[in-house]
N, C-alpha and C positions, 0 to 999 in steps of 0.2 A: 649342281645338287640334284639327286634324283627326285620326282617327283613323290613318293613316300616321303621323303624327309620332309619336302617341302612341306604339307599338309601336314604331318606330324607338329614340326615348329607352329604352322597356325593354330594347329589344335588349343597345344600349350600356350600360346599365346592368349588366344579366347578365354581359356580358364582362368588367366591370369588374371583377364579382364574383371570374370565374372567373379573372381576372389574377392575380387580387392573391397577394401572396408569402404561405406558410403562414409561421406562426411558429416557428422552432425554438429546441426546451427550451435552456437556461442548463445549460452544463456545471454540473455537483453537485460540489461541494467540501465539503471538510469543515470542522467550525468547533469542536470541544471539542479545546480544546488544540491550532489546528490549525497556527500558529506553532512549536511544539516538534517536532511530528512532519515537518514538512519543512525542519526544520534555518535556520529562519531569526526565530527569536525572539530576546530582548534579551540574552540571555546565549550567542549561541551561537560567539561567538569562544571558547568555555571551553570547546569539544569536544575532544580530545586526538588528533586527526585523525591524526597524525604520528606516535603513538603507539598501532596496533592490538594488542590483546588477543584473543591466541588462546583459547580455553577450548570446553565444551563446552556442552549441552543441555541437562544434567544439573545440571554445574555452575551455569546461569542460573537453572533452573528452584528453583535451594535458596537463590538471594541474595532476603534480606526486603525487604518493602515496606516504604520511608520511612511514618513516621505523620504526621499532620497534613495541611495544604491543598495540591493542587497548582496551581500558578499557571497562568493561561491564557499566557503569555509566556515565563515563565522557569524553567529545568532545575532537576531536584533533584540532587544531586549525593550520590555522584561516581559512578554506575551512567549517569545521563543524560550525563554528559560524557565518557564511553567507549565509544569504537568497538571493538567485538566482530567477532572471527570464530569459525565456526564450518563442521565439517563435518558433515552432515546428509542425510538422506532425503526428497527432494522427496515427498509423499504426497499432498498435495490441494493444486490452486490456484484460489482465487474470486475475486470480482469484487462488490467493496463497492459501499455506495450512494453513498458519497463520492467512488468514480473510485479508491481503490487498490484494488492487487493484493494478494491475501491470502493468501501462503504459510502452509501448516501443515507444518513441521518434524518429521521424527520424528530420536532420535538414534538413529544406527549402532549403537549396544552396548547399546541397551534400545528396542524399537521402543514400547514405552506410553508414554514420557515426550515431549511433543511442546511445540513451541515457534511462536509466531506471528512473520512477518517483515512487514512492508507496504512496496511499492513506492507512491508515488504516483505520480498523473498528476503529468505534469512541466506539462501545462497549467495546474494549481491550485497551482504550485508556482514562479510567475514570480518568487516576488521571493527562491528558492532560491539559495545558491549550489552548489549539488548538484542543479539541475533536469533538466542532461546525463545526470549519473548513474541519475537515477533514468529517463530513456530511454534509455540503455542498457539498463538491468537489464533493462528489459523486453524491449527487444527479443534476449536474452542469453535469457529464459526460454523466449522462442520452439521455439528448439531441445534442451530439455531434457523429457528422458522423466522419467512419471510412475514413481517409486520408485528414480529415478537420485539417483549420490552426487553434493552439490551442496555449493562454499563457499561461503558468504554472511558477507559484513559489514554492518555494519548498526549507528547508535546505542543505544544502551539505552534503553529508552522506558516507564514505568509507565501504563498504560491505564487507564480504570476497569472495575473488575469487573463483566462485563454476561452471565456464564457466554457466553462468544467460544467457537466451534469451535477448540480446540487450543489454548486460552489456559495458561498458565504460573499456578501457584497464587497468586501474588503478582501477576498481570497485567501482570509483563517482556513485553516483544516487543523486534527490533528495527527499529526503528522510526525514520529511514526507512531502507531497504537504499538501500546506498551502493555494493555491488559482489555479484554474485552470475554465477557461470559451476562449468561442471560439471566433474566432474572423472572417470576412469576405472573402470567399477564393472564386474564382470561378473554376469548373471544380472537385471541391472534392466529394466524392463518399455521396450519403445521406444516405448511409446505415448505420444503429446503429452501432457500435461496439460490438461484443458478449462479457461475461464477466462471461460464463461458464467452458471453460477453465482454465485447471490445469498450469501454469507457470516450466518447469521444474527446477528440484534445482539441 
Protein backbone atom coordinates (compact mmCIF):
# COMPACT_ATOMS: atom_id res chain seq x y z
CA UNK A 1 0.00 0.00 0.00
CA UNK A 2 1.49 3.41 -0.79
CA UNK A 3 2.47 5.47 1.80
CA UNK A 4 -0.42 8.31 1.12
CA UNK A 5 -2.84 5.63 1.59
CA UNK A 6 -1.39 4.47 4.49
CA UNK A 7 -1.56 7.84 6.44
CA UNK A 8 -4.70 8.68 4.83
CA UNK A 9 -6.48 5.33 6.62
CA UNK A 10 -4.77 6.54 10.00
CA UNK A 11 -5.95 9.82 9.49
CA UNK A 12 -9.63 8.32 9.23
CA UNK A 13 -8.89 6.21 11.64
CA UNK A 14 -7.93 9.02 14.31
CA UNK A 15 -11.12 10.81 13.53
CA UNK A 16 -12.99 7.97 14.15
CA UNK A 17 -11.47 7.87 17.41
CA UNK A 18 -12.03 11.40 18.18
CA UNK A 19 -15.92 10.86 16.91
CA UNK A 20 -16.93 8.52 18.89
CA UNK A 21 -19.58 9.21 21.69
CA UNK A 22 -17.94 9.16 25.49
CA UNK A 23 -19.95 6.91 27.54
CA UNK A 24 -22.12 8.38 30.17
CA UNK A 25 -22.31 6.96 33.84
CA UNK A 26 -25.88 4.90 34.62
CA UNK A 27 -27.76 7.11 36.79
CA UNK A 28 -27.10 5.35 40.62
CA UNK A 29 -30.15 4.14 42.24
CA UNK A 30 -30.63 2.44 45.12
CA UNK A 31 -31.23 -1.24 45.86
CA UNK A 32 -31.57 -2.24 49.87
CA UNK A 33 -35.02 -1.99 50.32
CA UNK A 34 -35.30 0.12 47.50
CA UNK A 35 -39.05 -0.94 46.60
CA UNK A 36 -40.14 0.39 50.08
CA UNK A 37 -38.47 3.46 50.18
CA UNK A 38 -40.10 4.76 46.88
CA UNK A 39 -43.49 3.68 47.74
CA UNK A 40 -43.81 1.01 45.30
CA UNK A 41 -43.29 -2.44 46.66
CA UNK A 42 -45.96 -5.34 47.16
CA UNK A 43 -47.63 -4.11 50.05
CA UNK A 44 -47.95 -0.55 49.37
CA UNK A 45 -51.60 -0.15 48.63
CA UNK A 46 -51.60 -0.52 52.83
CA UNK A 47 -50.06 3.08 53.18
CA UNK A 48 -52.74 5.11 54.84
CA UNK A 49 -52.17 7.99 52.32
CA UNK A 50 -55.66 9.47 53.17
CA UNK A 51 -55.06 9.31 56.42
CA UNK A 52 -51.92 11.91 57.56
CA UNK A 53 -50.52 11.80 61.08
CA UNK A 54 -49.44 15.01 62.46
CA UNK A 55 -46.81 14.43 65.36
CA UNK A 56 -43.50 15.47 65.94
CA UNK A 57 -39.55 14.79 66.05
CA UNK A 58 -39.49 13.89 69.09
CA UNK A 59 -42.20 11.87 69.16
CA UNK A 60 -40.68 9.66 65.88
CA UNK A 61 -37.41 9.76 67.31
CA UNK A 62 -38.95 7.52 70.88
CA UNK A 63 -41.33 4.87 68.38
CA UNK A 64 -39.12 1.23 68.77
CA UNK A 65 -37.68 -0.61 66.15
CA UNK A 66 -39.76 -3.75 65.00
CA UNK A 67 -37.41 -6.81 65.84
CA UNK A 68 -36.75 -9.39 63.38
CA UNK A 69 -36.17 -9.44 59.34
CA UNK A 70 -37.08 -6.61 57.15
CA UNK A 71 -38.10 -7.58 53.70
CA UNK A 72 -36.67 -6.26 50.49
CA UNK A 73 -40.51 -5.71 49.09
CA UNK A 74 -42.71 -5.46 51.86
CA UNK A 75 -43.67 -2.85 54.84
CA UNK A 76 -43.53 -3.52 58.59
CA UNK A 77 -46.32 -2.25 60.00
CA UNK A 78 -47.94 -0.10 61.17
CA UNK A 79 -45.08 2.90 61.41
CA UNK A 80 -44.21 1.82 57.54
CA UNK A 81 -47.81 2.26 56.47
CA UNK A 82 -48.26 5.81 58.02
CA UNK A 83 -47.71 9.05 56.44
CA UNK A 84 -46.32 11.42 59.01
CA UNK A 85 -46.19 15.10 59.17
CA UNK A 86 -44.09 17.00 60.75
CA UNK A 87 -42.88 20.62 61.49
CA UNK A 88 -39.18 21.10 61.57
CA UNK A 89 -35.85 22.91 61.10
CA UNK A 90 -34.38 22.45 57.63
CA UNK A 91 -30.42 22.16 59.08
CA UNK A 92 -28.35 20.32 56.54
CA UNK A 93 -29.16 19.08 53.01
CA UNK A 94 -26.98 16.20 51.07
CA UNK A 95 -26.83 14.40 48.26
CA UNK A 96 -26.57 10.34 48.50
CA UNK A 97 -24.91 7.97 46.30
CA UNK A 98 -28.12 6.63 45.27
CA UNK A 99 -29.58 10.05 43.82
CA UNK A 100 -31.61 11.03 47.10
CA UNK A 101 -31.86 13.96 48.74
CA UNK A 102 -30.88 13.82 52.45
CA UNK A 103 -32.72 16.11 54.68
CA UNK A 104 -31.53 16.35 58.44
CA UNK A 105 -34.44 17.49 60.49
CA UNK A 106 -33.88 19.22 63.71
CA UNK A 107 -37.13 19.84 65.91
CA UNK A 108 -38.27 23.28 66.83
CA UNK A 109 -38.46 22.75 70.76
CA UNK A 110 -35.17 20.80 71.11
CA UNK A 111 -32.61 21.63 68.35
CA UNK A 112 -30.40 18.08 69.41
CA UNK A 113 -33.02 15.67 68.49
CA UNK A 114 -32.78 15.43 64.63
CA UNK A 115 -34.51 13.35 62.19
CA UNK A 116 -33.58 11.92 58.46
CA UNK A 117 -36.22 12.74 55.49
CA UNK A 118 -35.05 11.32 51.86
CA UNK A 119 -36.48 12.70 48.57
CA UNK A 120 -35.71 10.49 45.61
CA UNK A 121 -34.80 11.02 42.21
CA UNK A 122 -38.00 10.58 40.76
CA UNK A 123 -35.75 9.08 37.75
CA UNK A 124 -35.00 5.84 39.92
CA UNK A 125 -38.38 6.01 40.85
CA UNK A 126 -40.51 5.17 37.43
CA UNK A 127 -42.51 2.58 38.44
CA UNK A 128 -43.50 5.17 41.63
CA UNK A 129 -46.83 6.29 42.08
CA UNK A 130 -45.45 9.18 43.98
CA UNK A 131 -42.60 9.96 41.38
CA UNK A 132 -44.31 13.74 40.66
CA UNK A 133 -43.99 14.16 44.18
CA UNK A 134 -40.95 13.43 44.84
CA UNK A 135 -40.22 16.22 41.79
CA UNK A 136 -41.83 18.39 43.23
CA UNK A 137 -40.27 18.24 46.75
CA UNK A 138 -37.47 18.87 45.16
CA UNK A 139 -37.86 21.40 43.35
CA UNK A 140 -40.01 22.94 46.62
CA UNK A 141 -36.54 22.71 48.52
CA UNK A 142 -35.00 24.84 46.00
CA UNK A 143 -36.36 27.82 47.65
CA UNK A 144 -36.03 27.13 51.12
CA UNK A 145 -33.38 28.61 53.52
CA UNK A 146 -30.94 26.76 55.48
CA UNK A 147 -32.60 26.69 59.28
CA UNK A 148 -36.05 27.69 57.83
CA UNK A 149 -39.33 26.33 59.52
CA UNK A 150 -40.24 23.50 57.06
CA UNK A 151 -43.44 20.84 56.92
CA UNK A 152 -42.57 17.69 55.71
CA UNK A 153 -44.68 14.50 55.19
CA UNK A 154 -43.20 11.73 54.40
CA UNK A 155 -43.85 7.51 54.96
CA UNK A 156 -42.27 5.89 57.90
CA UNK A 157 -39.47 3.99 56.86
CA UNK A 158 -36.86 1.78 59.39
CA UNK A 159 -33.29 2.03 57.55
CA UNK A 160 -30.57 -0.06 58.63
CA UNK A 161 -28.31 1.14 61.26
CA UNK A 162 -25.24 2.42 59.48
CA UNK A 163 -24.55 5.53 62.33
CA UNK A 164 -26.36 8.04 59.07
CA UNK A 165 -25.67 11.82 59.71
CA UNK A 166 -29.00 12.83 61.81
CA UNK A 167 -30.35 9.19 61.95
CA UNK A 168 -33.23 8.64 64.72
CA UNK A 169 -31.95 5.87 67.37
CA UNK A 170 -34.24 3.29 66.14
CA UNK A 171 -33.30 4.40 62.27
CA UNK A 172 -37.05 5.92 61.53
CA UNK A 173 -36.76 8.35 58.69
CA UNK A 174 -39.32 9.36 56.43
CA UNK A 175 -38.83 7.88 53.87
CA UNK A 176 -39.85 8.83 50.81
CA UNK A 177 -41.04 12.69 51.32
CA UNK A 178 -44.22 12.82 49.71
CA UNK A 179 -44.69 16.59 50.38
CA UNK A 180 -42.36 19.31 51.89
CA UNK A 181 -42.78 23.25 51.43
CA UNK A 182 -41.98 25.94 54.04
CA UNK A 183 -43.59 27.69 56.17
CA UNK A 184 -43.11 31.46 58.00
CA UNK A 185 -40.23 31.67 60.55
CA UNK A 186 -38.64 34.78 61.41
CA UNK A 187 -34.71 35.04 62.40
CA UNK A 188 -34.00 31.87 59.98
CA UNK A 189 -30.84 32.08 57.88
CA UNK A 190 -31.98 32.92 53.89
CA UNK A 191 -29.13 31.25 52.77
CA UNK A 192 -29.85 28.17 50.21
CA UNK A 193 -29.07 24.92 51.54
CA UNK A 194 -26.05 23.26 49.57
CA UNK A 195 -27.00 19.85 48.04
CA UNK A 196 -23.46 18.94 46.87
CA UNK A 197 -22.47 17.13 49.45
CA UNK A 198 -21.86 13.48 49.73
CA UNK A 199 -24.13 12.28 53.02
CA UNK A 200 -21.78 9.80 54.76
CA UNK A 201 -23.03 5.84 54.91
Amino acid sequence: MPVQSIVLVAVLCGAVLVAAPVPVPAQRCGVSRWPVKIWSDLTADSVRADSVVSTSIAALRAMPRPTGRFEQRVRRGPIEHTVYRVRARLAQVLTEDDSDVHLILRDPEDPSLTLVAEIPDSVCALTSRAASAFAEARRQLRRMPRGGLVEVEGIGFFDFLHGQRGMAPSGLELHPVLSLRPLRSEGSDAAPPSTVRRAPR
